[in-house]
C-alpha positions as a Markdown table, in Angstrom:
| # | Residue | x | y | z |
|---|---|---|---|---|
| 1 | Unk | 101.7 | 68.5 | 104.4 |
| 2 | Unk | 102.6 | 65.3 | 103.5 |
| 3 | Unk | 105.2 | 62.8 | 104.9 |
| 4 | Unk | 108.2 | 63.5 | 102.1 |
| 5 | Unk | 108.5 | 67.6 | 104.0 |
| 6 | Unk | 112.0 | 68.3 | 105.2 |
| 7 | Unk | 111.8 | 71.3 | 107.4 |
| 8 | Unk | 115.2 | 72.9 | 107.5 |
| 9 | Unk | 113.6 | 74.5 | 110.6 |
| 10 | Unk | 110.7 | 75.1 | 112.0 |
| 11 | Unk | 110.5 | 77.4 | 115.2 |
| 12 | Unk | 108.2 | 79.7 | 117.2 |
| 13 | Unk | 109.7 | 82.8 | 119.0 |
| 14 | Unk | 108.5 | 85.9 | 120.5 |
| 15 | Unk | 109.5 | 89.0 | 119.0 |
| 16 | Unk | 109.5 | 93.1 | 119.3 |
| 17 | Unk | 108.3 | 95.2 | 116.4 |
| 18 | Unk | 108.3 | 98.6 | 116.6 |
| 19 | Unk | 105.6 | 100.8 | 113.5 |
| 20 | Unk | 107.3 | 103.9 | 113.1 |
| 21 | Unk | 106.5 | 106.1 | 109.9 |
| 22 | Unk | 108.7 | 109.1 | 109.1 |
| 23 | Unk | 108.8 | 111.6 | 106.2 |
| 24 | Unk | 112.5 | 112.2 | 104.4 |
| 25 | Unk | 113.7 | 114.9 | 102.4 |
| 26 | Unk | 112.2 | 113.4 | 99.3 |
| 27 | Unk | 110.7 | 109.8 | 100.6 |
| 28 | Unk | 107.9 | 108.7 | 103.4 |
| 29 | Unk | 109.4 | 105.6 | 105.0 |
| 30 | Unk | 106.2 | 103.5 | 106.8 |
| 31 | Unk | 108.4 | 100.2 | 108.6 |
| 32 | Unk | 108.1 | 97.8 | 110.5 |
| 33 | Unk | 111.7 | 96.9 | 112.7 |
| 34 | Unk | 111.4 | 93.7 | 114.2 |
| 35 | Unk | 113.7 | 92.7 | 116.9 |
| 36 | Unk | 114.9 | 88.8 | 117.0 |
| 37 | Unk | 117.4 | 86.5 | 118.8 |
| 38 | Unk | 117.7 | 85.2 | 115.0 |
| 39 | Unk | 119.9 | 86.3 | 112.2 |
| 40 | Unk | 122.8 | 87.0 | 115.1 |
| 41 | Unk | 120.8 | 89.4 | 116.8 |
| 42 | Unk | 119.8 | 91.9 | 114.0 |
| 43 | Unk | 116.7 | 93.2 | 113.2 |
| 44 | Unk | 114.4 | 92.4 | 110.0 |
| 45 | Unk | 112.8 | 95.7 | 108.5 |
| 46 | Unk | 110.3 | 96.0 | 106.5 |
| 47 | Unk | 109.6 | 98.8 | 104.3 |
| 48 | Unk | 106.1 | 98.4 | 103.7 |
| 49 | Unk | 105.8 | 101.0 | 101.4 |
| 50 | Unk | 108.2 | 99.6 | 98.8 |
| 51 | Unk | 107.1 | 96.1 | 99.7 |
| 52 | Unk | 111.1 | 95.8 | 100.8 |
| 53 | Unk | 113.1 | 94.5 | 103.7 |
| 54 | Unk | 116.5 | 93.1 | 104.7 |
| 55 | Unk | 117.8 | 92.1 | 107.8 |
| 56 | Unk | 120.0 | 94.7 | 109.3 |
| 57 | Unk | 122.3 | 95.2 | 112.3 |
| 58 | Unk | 125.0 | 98.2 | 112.8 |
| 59 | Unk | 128.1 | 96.3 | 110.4 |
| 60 | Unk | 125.2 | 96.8 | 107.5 |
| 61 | Unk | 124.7 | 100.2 | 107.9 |
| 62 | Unk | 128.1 | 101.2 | 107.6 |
| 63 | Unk | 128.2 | 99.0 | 104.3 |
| 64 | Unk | 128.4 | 100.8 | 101.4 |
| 65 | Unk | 125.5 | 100.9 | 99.2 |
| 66 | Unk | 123.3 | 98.6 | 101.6 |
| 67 | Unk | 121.0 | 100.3 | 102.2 |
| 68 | Unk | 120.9 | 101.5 | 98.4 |
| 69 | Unk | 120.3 | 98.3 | 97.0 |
| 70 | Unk | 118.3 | 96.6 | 99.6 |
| 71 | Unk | 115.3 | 99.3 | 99.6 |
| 72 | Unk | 116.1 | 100.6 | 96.3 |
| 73 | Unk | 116.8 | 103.9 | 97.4 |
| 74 | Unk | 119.0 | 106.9 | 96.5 |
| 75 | Unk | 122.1 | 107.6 | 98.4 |
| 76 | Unk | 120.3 | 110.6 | 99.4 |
| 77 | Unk | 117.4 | 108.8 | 100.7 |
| 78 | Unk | 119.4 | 105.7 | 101.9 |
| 79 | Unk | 121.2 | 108.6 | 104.5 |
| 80 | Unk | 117.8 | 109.5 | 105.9 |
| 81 | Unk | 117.0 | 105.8 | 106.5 |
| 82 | Unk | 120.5 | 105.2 | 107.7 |
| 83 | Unk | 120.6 | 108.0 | 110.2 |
| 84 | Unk | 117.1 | 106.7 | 111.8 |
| 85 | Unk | 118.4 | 103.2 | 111.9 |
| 86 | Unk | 121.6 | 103.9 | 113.3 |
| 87 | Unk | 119.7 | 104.8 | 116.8 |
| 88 | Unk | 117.2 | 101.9 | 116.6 |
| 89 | Unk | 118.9 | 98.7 | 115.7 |
């Protein structure tokens, strides 16, 4: 790096990510939930099948079309994942 970088930050912090891998009605969800002290206490996940992830806490899930748009899902599947999420984050 070279003396011009401006970090905006720059931090280290330990973390808890839970692998979990469920099948849905019509999708296989394979994500990765990881649990910060950032983002105001939600949790990033990571859909790794779909190469998707947002950072969610419980105000998101009860956001209409969230879920939808964020993993590209149908509202079908978006209430699988919702229900699952629901009892983790």
């Amino acid at each position: 790096m070279n003396e011009e970088t401006f970090f905006l930050y720059d931090d280290k912090e330990s973390t808890e990510t839970r692998f979990v891998s469920f099948m849905g009605r019509n999708t296989r969800f394979d994500l990765a939930i990881t649990k910060t002290t950032r983002h105001y206490g939600k949790s990033l996940v990571l859909n790794m099948l779909g190469s998707t992830y947002a950072i969610i806490g419980q105000d998101d899930l009860e956001e209409e079309g969230y879920l939808e748009h964020a993993f590209n899902l149908t509202e079908e599947d978006a209430m699988e994942l919702r229900e699952f999420l629901a009892e983790v984050v």
